[in-house]
Every structure is written in structure tokens, then in C-alpha cells.
C-alpha positions in Angstrom: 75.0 61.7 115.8 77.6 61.7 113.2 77.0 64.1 110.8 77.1 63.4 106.8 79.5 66.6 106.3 80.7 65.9 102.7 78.9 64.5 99.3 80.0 61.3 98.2 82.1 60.8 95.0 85.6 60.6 94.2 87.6 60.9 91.1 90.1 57.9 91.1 92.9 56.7 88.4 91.2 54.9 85.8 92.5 51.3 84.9 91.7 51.7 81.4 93.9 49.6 79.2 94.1 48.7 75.6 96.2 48.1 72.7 97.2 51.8 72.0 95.3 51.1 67.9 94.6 54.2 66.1 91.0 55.4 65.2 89.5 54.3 62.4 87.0 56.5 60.0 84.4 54.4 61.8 85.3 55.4 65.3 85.8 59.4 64.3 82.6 59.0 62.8 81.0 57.6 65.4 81.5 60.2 67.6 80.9 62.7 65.9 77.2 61.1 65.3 76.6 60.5 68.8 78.8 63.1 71.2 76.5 65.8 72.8 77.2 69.4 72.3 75.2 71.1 74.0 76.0 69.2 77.7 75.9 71.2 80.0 78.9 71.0 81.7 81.7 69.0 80.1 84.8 67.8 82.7 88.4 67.4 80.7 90.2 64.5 81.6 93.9 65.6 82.3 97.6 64.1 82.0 96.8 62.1 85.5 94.4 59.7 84.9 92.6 60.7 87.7 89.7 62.2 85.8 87.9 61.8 82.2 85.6 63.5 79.8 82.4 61.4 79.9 80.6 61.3 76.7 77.4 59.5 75.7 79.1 56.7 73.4 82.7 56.7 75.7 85.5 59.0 77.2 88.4 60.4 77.2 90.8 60.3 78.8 95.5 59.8 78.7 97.5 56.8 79.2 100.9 56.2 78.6 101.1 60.0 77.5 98.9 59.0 74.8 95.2 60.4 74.1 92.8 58.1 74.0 89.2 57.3 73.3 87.4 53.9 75.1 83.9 53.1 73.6 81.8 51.7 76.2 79.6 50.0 73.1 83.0 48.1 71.7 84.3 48.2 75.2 88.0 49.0 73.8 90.0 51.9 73.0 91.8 54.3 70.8 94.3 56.8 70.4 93.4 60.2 68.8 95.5 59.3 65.7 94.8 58.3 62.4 98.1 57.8 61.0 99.1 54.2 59.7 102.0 52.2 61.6 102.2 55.5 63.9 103.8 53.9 67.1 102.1 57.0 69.2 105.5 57.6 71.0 107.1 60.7 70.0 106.1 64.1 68.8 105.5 62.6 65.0 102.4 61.2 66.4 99.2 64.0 67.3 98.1 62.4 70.6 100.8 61.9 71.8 101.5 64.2 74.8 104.5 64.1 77.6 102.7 63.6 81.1 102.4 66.2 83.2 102.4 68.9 80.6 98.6 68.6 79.0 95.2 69.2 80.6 91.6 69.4 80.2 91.3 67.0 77.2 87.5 66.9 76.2 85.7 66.3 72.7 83.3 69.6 72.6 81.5 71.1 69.6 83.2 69.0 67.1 86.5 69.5 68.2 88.8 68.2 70.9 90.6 70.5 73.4 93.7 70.4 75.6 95.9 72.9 77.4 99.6 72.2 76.9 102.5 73.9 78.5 105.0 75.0 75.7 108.2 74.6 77.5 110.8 75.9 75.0 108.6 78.8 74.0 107.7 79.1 77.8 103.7 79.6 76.9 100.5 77.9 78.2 98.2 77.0 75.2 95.1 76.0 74.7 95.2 73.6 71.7 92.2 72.8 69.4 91.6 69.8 66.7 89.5 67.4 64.9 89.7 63.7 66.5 91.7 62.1 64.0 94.7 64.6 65.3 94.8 67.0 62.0 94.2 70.3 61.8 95.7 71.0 65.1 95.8 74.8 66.0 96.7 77.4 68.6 93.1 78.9 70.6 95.1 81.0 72.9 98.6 81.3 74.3 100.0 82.9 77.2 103.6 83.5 78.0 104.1 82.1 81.9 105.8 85.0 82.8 109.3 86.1 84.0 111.1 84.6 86.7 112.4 88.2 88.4 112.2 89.0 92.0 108.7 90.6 93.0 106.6 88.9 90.2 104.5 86.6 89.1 104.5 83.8 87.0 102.0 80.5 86.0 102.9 77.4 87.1 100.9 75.6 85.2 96.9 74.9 84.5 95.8 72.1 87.6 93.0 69.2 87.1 89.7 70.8 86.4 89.1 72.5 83.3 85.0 72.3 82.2 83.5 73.5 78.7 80.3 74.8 79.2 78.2 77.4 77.2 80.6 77.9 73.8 83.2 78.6 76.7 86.2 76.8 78.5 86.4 77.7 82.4 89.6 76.6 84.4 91.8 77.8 87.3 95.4 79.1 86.2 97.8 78.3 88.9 100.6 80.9 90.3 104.1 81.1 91.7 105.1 84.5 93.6 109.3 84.9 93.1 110.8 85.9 96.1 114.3 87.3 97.1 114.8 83.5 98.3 113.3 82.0 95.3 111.6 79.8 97.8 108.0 79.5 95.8 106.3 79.1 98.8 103.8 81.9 97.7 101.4 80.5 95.6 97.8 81.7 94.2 95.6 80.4 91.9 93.2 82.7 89.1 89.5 81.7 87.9 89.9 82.3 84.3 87.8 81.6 81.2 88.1 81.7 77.4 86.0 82.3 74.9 85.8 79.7 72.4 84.3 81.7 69.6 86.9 84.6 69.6 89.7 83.1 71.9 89.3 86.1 74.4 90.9 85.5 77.8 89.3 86.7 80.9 90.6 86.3 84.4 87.9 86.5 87.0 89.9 86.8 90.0 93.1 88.1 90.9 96.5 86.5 92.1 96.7 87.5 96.3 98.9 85.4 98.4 95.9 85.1 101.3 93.7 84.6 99.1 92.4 80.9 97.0 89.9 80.7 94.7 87.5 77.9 93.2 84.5 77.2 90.6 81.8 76.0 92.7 79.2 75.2 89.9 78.8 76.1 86.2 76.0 75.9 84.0 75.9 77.8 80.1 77.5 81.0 80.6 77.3 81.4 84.1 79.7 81.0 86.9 79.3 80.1 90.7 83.1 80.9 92.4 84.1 81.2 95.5 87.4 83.6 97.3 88.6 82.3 100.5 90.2 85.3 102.6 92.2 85.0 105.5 91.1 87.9 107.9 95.1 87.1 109.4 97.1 87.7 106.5 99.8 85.6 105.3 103.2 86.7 105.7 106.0 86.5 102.9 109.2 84.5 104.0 110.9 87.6 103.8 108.1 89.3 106.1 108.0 86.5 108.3 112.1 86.3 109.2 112.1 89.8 109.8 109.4 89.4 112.5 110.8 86.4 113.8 114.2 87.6 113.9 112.6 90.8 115.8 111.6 88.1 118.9 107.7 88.5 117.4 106.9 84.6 117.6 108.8 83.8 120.5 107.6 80.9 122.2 105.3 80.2 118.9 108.0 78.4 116.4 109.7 75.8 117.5 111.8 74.8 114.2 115.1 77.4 114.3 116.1 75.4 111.0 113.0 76.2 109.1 111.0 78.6 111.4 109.1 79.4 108.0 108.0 76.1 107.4 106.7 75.4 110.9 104.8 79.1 110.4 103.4 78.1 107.3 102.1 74.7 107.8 101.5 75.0 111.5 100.9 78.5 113.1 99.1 80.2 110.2 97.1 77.4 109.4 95.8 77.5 113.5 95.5 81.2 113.1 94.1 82.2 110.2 90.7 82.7 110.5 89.1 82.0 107.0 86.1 83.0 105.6 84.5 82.5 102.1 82.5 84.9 99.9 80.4 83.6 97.2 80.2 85.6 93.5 78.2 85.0 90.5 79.6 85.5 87.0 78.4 85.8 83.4 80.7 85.4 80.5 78.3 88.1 78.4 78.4 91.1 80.7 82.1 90.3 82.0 81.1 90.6 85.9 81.0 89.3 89.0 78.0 89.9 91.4 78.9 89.1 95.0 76.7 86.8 96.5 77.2 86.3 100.1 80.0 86.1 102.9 80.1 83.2 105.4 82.6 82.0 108.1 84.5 78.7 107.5 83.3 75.7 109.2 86.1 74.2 111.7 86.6 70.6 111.5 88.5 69.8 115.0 89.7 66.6 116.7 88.6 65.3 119.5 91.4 67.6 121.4 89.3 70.3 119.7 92.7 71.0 117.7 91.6 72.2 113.9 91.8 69.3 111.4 90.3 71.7 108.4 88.4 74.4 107.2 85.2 73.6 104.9 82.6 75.9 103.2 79.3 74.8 104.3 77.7 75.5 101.2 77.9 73.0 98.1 76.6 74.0 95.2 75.1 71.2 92.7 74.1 72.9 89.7 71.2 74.9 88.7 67.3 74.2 88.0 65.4 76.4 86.4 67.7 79.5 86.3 68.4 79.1 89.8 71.5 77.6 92.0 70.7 74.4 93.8 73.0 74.2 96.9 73.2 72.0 100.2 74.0 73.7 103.5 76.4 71.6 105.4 75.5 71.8 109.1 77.5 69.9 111.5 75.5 70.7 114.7 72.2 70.2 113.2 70.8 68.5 110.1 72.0 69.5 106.5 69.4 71.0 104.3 68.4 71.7 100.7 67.9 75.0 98.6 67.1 76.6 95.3 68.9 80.5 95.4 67.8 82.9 92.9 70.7 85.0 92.5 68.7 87.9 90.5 66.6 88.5 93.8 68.5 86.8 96.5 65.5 84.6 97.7 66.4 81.1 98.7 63.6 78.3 98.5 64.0 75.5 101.2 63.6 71.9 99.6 64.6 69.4 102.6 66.3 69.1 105.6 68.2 66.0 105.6 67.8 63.9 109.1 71.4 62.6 109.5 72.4 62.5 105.4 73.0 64.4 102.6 72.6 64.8 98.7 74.9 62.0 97.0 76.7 63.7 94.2 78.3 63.0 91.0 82.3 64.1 91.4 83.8 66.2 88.1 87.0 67.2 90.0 86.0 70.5 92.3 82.7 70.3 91.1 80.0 68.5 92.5 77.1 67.8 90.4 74.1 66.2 91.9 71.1 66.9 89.2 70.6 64.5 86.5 68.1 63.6 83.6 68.0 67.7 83.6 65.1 67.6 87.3 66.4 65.0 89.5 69.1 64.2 92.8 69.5 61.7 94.7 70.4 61.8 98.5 70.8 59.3 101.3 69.6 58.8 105.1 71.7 56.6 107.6 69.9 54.0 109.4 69.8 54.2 113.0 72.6 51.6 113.7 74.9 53.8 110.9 75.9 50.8 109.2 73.1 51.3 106.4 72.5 54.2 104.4 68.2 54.6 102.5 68.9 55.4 98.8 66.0 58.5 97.8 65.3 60.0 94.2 64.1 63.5 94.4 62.3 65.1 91.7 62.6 68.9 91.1 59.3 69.5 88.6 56.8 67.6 91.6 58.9 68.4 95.1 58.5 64.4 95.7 60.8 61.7 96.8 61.2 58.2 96.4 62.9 55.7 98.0 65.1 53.3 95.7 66.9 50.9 97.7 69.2 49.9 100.9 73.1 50.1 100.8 75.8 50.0 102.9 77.2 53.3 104.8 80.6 54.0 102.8 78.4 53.4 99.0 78.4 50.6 96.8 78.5 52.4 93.0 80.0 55.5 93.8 78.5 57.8 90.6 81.5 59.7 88.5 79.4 60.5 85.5 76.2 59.8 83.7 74.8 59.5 80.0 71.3 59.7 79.2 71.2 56.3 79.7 74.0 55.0 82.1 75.5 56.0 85.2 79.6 55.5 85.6 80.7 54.9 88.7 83.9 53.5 91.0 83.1 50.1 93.1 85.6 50.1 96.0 86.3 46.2 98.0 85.2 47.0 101.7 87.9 45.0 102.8 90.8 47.3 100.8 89.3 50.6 99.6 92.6 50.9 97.6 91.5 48.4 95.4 88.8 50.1 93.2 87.1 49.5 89.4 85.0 51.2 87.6 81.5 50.4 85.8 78.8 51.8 84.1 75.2 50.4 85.0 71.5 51.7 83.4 69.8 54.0 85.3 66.8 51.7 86.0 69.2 48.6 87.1 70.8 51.4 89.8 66.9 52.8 91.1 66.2 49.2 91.4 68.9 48.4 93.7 70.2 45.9 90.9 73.9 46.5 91.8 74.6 43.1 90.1 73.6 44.5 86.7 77.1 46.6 86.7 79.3 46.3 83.7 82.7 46.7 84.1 84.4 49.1 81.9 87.8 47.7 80.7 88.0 44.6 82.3 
């Protein structure tokens, strides 16, 4: 029996088009009527394309290294500029931002937010400003370091950055300068700031056998995850010594890069991960550790390892406590509420052959919506066909919606109160893939042919 072994949704680059017009007082207005504050979680779209800050009247998200908003009512979009004639190409213009070098663009508590690397000052920033582009200022800044032999410096701020309770959480990426300059030695830091005083606090710490991830956030509080290696990870310099010293003989093959072959081949084999879980709250400033669990082993049918997975995935949280699915790929996967005061876990479902079907917000999987509800799916017995269920948190019951095909017709990206957004891949060419936005009723029903393509 195949098992389910992952929650559906993917982030994908949005074909979001449009005439590059700047925003009226109509459109600034509108928005600011309409845009939620007090969501939850809010994703930032970032320089990519690949992900978007859902709103309920539109998103955000960048094209052409421009900012931009699309109204889902007017289906059209926006750039974040007011100016008259502004050809949103250069500096002179306020949303306009070089690619690669912005992320985390979201519209939160009146004001829109982006991280920008400051090349000739060599600082990250987080930038703040009203959506027609004025007032821009500084939140925080951090210098990326010095590029010296034997220290550390930032690399830059990767795709998923969330606002969530008056706060902005994101990972800060990291570059370890060798003698060989090689880069090789990378490390990433949970991090939030403040948004009320602009206080910086790293949760984690940079450790070269060590990676770290948000796993769920909700208000002020934090579900991460540390993945240790119990082998540690040797430098190059560490490595060539040993090597040199006869200590992988017969292990590396590659004498022209016998680093290389170590690092992508023998330490991944060897490594021996395992992940421990930590709960964090912006107010006190600490992290409560959780739980310690061995990776899951993904292996080919030569029982070589493909990849390591946690098998927990975290979903949000009900009622003050975590709701989580444990992956399980001998037996069937199964459902939980953890109270992380008290430790106790409450058991919800076990999942014959399925899983919970999620809604993707880069590492984050978020599978409750309409604040009590999730949705999961059951393969049919010949596989091909997957049962569509609604399960309700308040009354423990589930419902079943509707019949789809195994690989998912409306793949969910996002909701509104009143809309789900979601990618609609061909079967024939998953390549080819367009996003839509359908009410929530239309999708219970089954009534995929309700969809309304955004941007068409």
C-alpha cells in the first residue's frame, strides 16, 4: 500500500500579468478598507514569483522587479506607486525593486513590508511603508558581516518570511568563510523582529551540522524545528586533512574534488539525522524543547537513501493547542492536537491510506481554515481516485465532499473568508499550471467548474 507521505500543495510562479499602472486613491483605499489585520499568519511574497501575500480583496506579489497589487474583484493589477508618468523602472520609482535582492513583501497593519539587501552599504533591511510608496523607512538593519577567514556572514534572507502577532518571523541565511573561501559551510538562523520596537531576536544559532526551520506560527508563538546530525560535518579544511591522512580510503572516489563527493555523497549516506522540536514565545524570549525524534529514511527500491523527512507536520493550532499529522510510512498516518503547556497529545484520526490536504505558505503547511476546519483525503482502492472529507474541530465529525482524481484537481495555496486560491495543473503536462480562486461552497460541492481564473 503506497503510503500518502507528504501534504499536498505547492507554491508555483504566478503568471500574473498586467499593464504595470500605478494605484489610484481608489485602489489604496480600497485596501486599506478591506485587508485583514489581525490574520493570523500572513506569507510575504518574495522577488521570485514563486509565492504571494494573499489578502481578502487581492495579493501581492513582484514582477518585472516591480511591486504589485492584483485585485481579484477588478481582476487587474498595480504597482505600489502613486507617482504620475512614473515608468516603475529605476530607483526614482518606490516599488520598484532589483530581483533577487527584496523579500517578504506583505501589506500588514496598514503598512507594507519587505526585506532588501543594501548592497553598497552591505546591510539587510527590513523596509516599512504606506501602499502608495511614501513614507518609506528603515525597521531594522543589519550589517552582513565581514568576509575574514573563520567568520560568519549573511547571505541573504530566503523565501518565507510570515507576519504574525505585531511580529515578522523569517530565517536569516549564513555563509561560514573558510581558508579556501569555498562557502560550502552554510547555516541558516530562526530569527524574529518586533514590529512595535524593531527588536531583533535570533532564536537559533549558526552550527555547520545543524539546519533549522519554522514549522507552524500562530500570534506570538513559534513551532521550530533543529535538525542535528549525530555524524558531524566536517569543514573542507577538516575533511582534506583526514583524507590526505588515508581516513576515507576506499570511500571517495573523486581525487579532483574528494570534498564534493564527501559532501553530497558520503555524509549525506552517513549522517544519521534527527530532529528536535521547540516551542517559542516572542513575550518571554524562550524556547521550550518539545520532543526529539529520529528522521524518517526515504530509500529506493535498492534500499539506497533518497531523503530524510520529519514525520511530524505541524498545521497550525486550535484552541491554544498545536495540530500536527504524524507521517507513518509502515502504517497509517494519524491526527493530533499537542498541548505544549502539559505535553498531552489528543488523537483525532488515523488516516487509512491518506492524509490531511494542506494549504502551502512556503515551509509552512497550513491545513485549518474558517478558524475550526481541515480537510483530508482517502485513496480509493484502485489508487487512481482520492475521497475529498471536511473535518470539523468544535464537533470531532467529518464529512465527505466529493471524488477527485489521485494527483488533486485545485491544489489550495491560500484562502479568504470567502474564496480558496489554488494551482490547476494539465494531467497530461504538470508543467503547465494556472491559478484560480473558487468559493468555498462551489469547492465542498465538488463544483470544480465554478473556478475563476485569476489573470487570465
Amino acid at each position: 500500500m503506497r503510503k500518502w507521505g507528504y501534504i499536498f500543495g505547492v507554491s508555483v510562479i504566478l503568471l500574473l500579468g498586467g499593464c504595470g499602472r500605478s494605484m489610484g486613491e481608489e485602489q489604496v483605499e480600497k485596501i486599506t478598507q478591506v485587508s485583514d489585520a489581525e490574520t493570523e499568519v500572513l506569507h510575504g511574497a518574495g522577488w521570485s514569483g514563486i509565492d504571494f501575500c494573499i489578502m481578502e480583496s487581492g495579493m501581492l506579489y513582484v514582477k518585472d522587479g516591480q511591486m504589485r497589487y492584483y485585485d481579484f474583484a477588478g481582476n487587474d493589477s498595480y504597482v505600489l506607486c502613486t507617482k504620475l508618468n512614473c515608468s516603475h523602472r529605476d530607483e526614482a520609482c518606490s516599488a520598484y525593486v532589483p530581483l533577487i535582492d527584496m523579500e517578504g513583501l506583505a501589506y500588514y497593519r496598514e503598512h507594507v513590508y519587505y526585506f532588501w539587501h543594501d548592497r553598497e552599504k552591505g546591510h539587510i533591511e527590513l523596509v516599512r511603508m504606506e501602499l502608495s510608496g511614501e513614507n518609506k523607512e528603515t525597521v531594522w538593519s543589519q550589517s552582513v558581516g565581514e568576509y575574514a577567514t573563520g567568520s560568519w556572514v549573511i547571505s541573504g534572507v530566503p523565501h518565507n518570511v510570515y507576519y504574525s502577532g505585531g511580529a515578522v518571523w523569517f530565517v536569516l541565511s549564513y555563509c561560514y568563510i573558510d581558508e579556501r573561501n569555498s562557502g560550502r559551510t552554510t547555516s541558516d538562523v530562526c530569527a524574529v523582529i518586533d514590529l512595535d520596537n524593531g527588536v531583533y531576536t535570533a532564536i537559533s544559532e549558526t552550527a555547520a551540522d545543524e539546519t533549522v526551520e519554522y514549522n507552524t506560527i500562530s500570534g506570538r508563538d513559534a513551532v521550530w524545528t533543529r535538525r542535528r546530525n549525530r555524524i558531524k560535518m566536517l569543514s573542507e579544511d577538516e575533511f582534506l586533512k583526514k583524507w590526505e591522512a588515508g581516513e576515507f580510503s576506499g570511500q571517495i572516489s573523486d581525487v579532483s574534488d574528494p570534498y564534493g563527493e564527501y559532501y553530497i555523497g558520503w555524509y549525506e549516506r552517513n549522517k544519521e539525522p534527527e530532529y528536535t522540536y521547540y516551542c517559542y514565545n516572542l513575550d518571554t524570549g524562550r524556547s521550550r524543547e518539545l520532543e526529539t525524534r529520529d528522521a524518517c529514511r526515504i530509500l529506493d527500491d535498492e534500499g539506497a537513501v533518497l531523503a530524510y523527512c520529519p514525520d511530524y507536520i505541524f498545521l497550525g493550532r486550535y484552541q491554544g493547542k498545536w495540530l500536527y499529522e504524524l507521517v507513518d510510512y509502515e502504517r497509517n498516518d494519524r491526527v493530533y492536537l499537542w498541548d505544549a503547556d502539559t505535553g498531552e497529545k489528543t488523537g483525532l484520526l488515523e488516516l487509512e491510506n491518506g492524509g490531511i490536504i494542506g494549504r502551502t505558505y512556503g515551509m509552512i503547511d497550513y491545513g485549518i481554515f474558517d478558524n475550526s476546519c481541515f480537510l483530508y483525503g482517502l485513496f480509493q482502492d484502485e489508487q487512481s481516485k482520492i475521497t475529498i472529507y471536511r473535518y470539523d474541530l468544535k464537533t470531532g465529525d467529518s464529512k465527505k465532499l466529493f471524488e477527485d482524481v489521485r494527483n488533486i484537481t485545485f491544489r489550495i495555496i491560500g484562502d479568504t473568508p470567502e474564496y480558496f486560491i489554488g494551482n490547476v495543473y494539465d494531467q497530461q503536462n504538470t508543467a503547465n499550471v494556472k491559478t484560480y480562486m473558487i468559493r468555498k461552497e462551489d469547492y465542498f460541492a465538488g463544483n470544480m467548474d465554478q473556478t475563476i481564473r485569476i489573470r487570465p
